[in-house]
N, C-alpha and C positions, 0 to 999 in steps of 0.2 A: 944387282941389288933387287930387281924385282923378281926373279927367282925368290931367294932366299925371302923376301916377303911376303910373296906368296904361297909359298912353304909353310910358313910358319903363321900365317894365320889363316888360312884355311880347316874349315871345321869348327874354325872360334865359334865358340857359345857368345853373343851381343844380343843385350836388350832381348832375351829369350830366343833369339832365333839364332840356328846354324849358318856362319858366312859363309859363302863358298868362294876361295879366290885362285886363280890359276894366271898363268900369264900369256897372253895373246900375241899368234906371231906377226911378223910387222905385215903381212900382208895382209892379214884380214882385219889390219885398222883403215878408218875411211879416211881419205886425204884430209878432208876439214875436223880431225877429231878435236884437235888443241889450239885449233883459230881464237886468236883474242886471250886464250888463256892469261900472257901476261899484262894484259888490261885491268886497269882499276877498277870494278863493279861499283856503277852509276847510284845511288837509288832516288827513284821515284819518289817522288814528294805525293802521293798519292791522295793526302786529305786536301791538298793545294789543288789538285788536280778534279780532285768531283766540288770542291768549293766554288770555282771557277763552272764547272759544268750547271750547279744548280744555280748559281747566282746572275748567269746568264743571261742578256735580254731578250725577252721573247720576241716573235714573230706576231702581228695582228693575230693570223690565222692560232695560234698556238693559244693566244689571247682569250680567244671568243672559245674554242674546246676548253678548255680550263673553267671558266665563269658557267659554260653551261652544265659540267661536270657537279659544277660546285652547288649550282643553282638545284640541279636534280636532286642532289644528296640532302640539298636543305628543305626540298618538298617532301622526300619521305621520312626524313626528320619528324616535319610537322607532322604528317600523318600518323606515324607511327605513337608521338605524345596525344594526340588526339583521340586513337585506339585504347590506350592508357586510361583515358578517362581525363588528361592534365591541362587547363586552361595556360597556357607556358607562351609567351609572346614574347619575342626576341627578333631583332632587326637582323637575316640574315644578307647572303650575298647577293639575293635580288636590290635590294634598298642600298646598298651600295653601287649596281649596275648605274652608269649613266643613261640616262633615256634620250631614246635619240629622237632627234626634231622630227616631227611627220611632215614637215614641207622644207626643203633648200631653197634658201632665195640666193640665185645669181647675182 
């Protein structure tokens, strides 16, 4: 059967291009060619999967990079409305920050 189907569409003109199909002798197929083959194909829930990834709780550390990320991009914010000529006052993510106590009492 794979004779004859390789025969016969060999040269097929598909989707503009020429197939080329010949049939491979059993020796120069690799042991693991058709492993799994009759296994039912899983799929990934993929939007479940990065929803999970972003939704994630962060780390302290991941915390404080993030707020100061944030905080940077809100200074050049201002700056840059500033350079504009624009009086523009807006609570960003500084005024959010909690301020932390300058003494611990034990």
């Amino acid at each position: 059967v794979a004779e004859i189907a390789a025969e016969s569409m060999n040269k097929y003109l598909m989707f503009g291009k020429i197939l080329v199909a010949h049939v491979m002798p059993q020796k120069d197929l690799h042991d693991q060619m058709f492993v799994g083959c009759n296994r039912a194909f899983v799929k990934v829930p993929m939007g479940k999967v990065a929803r999970e990834k972003r939704e994630r709780e962060r780390t302290t550390d991941e915390q404080e990079v993030r707020v100061k990320n944030l905080t940077k991009k809100d200074r050049a914010r201002r700056k840059k409305f500033e350079a504009m000529g624009l009086d523009f006052e807006f609570d960003g993510y500084a005024a959010k920050i909690p301020a932390k106590p300058a003494h611990k009492k034990f």
